[in-house]
C-alpha positions as CSV (number, residue, x, y, z in Angstrom):
1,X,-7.6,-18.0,36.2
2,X,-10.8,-16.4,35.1
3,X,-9.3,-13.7,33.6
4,X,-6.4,-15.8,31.5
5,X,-9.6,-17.5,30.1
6,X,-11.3,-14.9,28.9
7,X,-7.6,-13.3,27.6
8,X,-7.4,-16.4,25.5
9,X,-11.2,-16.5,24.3
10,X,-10.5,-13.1,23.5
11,X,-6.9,-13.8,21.8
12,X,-8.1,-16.4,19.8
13,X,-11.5,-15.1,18.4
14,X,-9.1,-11.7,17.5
15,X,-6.9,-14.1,15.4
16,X,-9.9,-16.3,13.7
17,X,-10.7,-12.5,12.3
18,X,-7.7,-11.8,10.9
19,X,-7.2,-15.4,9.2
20,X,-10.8,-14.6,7.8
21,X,-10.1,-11.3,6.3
22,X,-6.4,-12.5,5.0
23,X,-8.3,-16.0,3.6
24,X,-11.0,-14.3,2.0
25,X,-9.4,-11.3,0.4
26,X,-10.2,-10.7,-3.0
27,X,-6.9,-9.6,-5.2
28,X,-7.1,-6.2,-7.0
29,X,-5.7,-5.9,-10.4
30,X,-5.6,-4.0,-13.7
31,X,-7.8,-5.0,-17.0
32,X,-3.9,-5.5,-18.4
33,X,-3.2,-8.1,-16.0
34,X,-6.6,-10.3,-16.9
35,X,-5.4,-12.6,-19.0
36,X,-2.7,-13.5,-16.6
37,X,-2.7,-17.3,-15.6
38,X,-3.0,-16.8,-11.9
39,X,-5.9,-14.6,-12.5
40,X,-8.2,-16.8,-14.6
41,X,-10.9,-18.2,-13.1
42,X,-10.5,-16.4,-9.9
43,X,-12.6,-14.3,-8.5
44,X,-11.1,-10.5,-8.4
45,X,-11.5,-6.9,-8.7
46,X,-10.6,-4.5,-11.1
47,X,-10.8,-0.7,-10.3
48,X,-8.9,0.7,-13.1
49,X,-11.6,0.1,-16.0
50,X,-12.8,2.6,-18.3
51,X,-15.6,2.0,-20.8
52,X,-15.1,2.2,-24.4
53,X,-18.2,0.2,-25.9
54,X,-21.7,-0.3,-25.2
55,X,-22.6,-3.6,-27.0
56,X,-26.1,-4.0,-25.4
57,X,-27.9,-3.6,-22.2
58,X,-30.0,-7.1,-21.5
59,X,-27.3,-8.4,-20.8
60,X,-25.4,-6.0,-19.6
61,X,-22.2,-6.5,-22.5
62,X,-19.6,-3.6,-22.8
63,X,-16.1,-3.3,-23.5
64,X,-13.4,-2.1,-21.0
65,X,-10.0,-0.4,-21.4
66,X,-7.5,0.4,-18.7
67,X,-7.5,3.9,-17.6
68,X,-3.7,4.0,-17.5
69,X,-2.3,1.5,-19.9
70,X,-4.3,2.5,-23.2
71,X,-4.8,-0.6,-26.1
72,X,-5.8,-3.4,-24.1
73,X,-9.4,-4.2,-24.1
74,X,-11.5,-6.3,-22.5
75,X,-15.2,-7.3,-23.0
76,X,-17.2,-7.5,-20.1
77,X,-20.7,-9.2,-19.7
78,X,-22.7,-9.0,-16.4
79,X,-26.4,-10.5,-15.8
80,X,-26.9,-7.6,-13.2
81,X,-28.9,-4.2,-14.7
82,X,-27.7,-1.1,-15.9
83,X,-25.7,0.9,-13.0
84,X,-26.6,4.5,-12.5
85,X,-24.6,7.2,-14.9
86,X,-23.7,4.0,-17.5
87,X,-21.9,5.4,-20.3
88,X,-19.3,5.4,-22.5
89,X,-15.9,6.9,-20.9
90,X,-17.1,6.8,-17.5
91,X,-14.8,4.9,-14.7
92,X,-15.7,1.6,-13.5
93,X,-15.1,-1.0,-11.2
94,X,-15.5,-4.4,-11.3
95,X,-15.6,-7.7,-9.6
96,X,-16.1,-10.9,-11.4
97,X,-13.9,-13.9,-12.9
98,X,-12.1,-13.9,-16.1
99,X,-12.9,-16.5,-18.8
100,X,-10.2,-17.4,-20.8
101,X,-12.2,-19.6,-23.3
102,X,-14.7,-17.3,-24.2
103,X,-12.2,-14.4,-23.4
104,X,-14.5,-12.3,-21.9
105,X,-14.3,-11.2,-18.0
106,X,-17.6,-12.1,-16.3
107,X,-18.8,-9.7,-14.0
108,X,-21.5,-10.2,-10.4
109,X,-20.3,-6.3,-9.9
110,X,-20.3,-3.3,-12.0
111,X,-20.1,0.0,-10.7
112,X,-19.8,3.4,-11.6
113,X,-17.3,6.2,-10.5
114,X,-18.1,9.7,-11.2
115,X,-15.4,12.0,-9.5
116,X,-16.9,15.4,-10.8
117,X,-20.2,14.6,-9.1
118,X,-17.9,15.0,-6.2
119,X,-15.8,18.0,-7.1
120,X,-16.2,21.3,-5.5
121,X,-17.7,24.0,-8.0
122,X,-15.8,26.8,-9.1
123,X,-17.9,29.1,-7.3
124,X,-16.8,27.1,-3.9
125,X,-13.1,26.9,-4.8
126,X,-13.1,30.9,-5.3
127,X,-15.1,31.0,-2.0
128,X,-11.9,29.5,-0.2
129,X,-12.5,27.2,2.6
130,X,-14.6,27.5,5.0
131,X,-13.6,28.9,8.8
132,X,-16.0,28.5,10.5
133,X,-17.1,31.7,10.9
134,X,-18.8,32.8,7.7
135,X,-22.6,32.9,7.9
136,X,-24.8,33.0,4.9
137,X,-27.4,35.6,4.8
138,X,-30.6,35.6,2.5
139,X,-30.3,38.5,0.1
140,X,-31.5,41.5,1.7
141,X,-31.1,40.8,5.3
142,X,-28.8,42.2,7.7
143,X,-26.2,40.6,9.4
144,X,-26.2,40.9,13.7
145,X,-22.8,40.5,14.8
């Protein structure tokens, strides 16, 4: 008896987390499918956004294209500051409501994306990968093996 109560304590707070997560999900879509009328007015992300135009920086006003689907445009306004590496052509995402009167999407979340800051040098990718077993060495020292 003890242990089909704590099975179904267990069972049900498992399935109050799913209906959580599933209920509170925010929808991910493109800057081409803004203006679409299930969209408006609901909070969602957008993590295909590329910026095009600075218009100022207190408040925070640019304008967005897609990164695939070139010609739409979008402009974005966010009360929050400046995110790091903030310019023109750099990859962003988003998260915010879109307002069809003043047709502008409204941002609480800006972020950059900076893939390069990532990438491996070309000195690394001639390098090869690494085994393991390589060992740097300070220049002029001797390697004990």
């Amino acid at each position: 008896m003890k242990f089909f109560l704590i099975a179904a304590t267990f069972l049900s707070a498992l399935v109050a987390l799913i209906w959580v997560g599933i209920a509170s999900a925010i929808p991910v879509v493109s800057v081409a499918e803004l203006g679409a009328p299930e969209v408006v007015g609901t909070e969602v992300e957008v993590k295909d956004g590329q910026v095009q135009l600075i218009h100022s920086f207190a408040p925070l006003v640019f304008t967005v294209s897609s990164r695939n689907v070139k010609g739409q445009l979008v402009v974005v306004e966010s009360p929050r500051s400046v995110p790091e590496n903030f310019k023109p052509g750099i990859d962003v995402g988003l998260r915010g409501t879109f307002d069809r009167q003043k047709n502008r999407f409204v941002a609480s979340v800006v972020t950059t994306k900076c893939p390069s800051k990532y990438e491996a040098s070309k000195d690394a990718k001639e390098a090869g990968p690494y085994t393991g077993s390589q060992q740097a060495a300070a220049p002029g020292a001797t390697q004990i093996r």
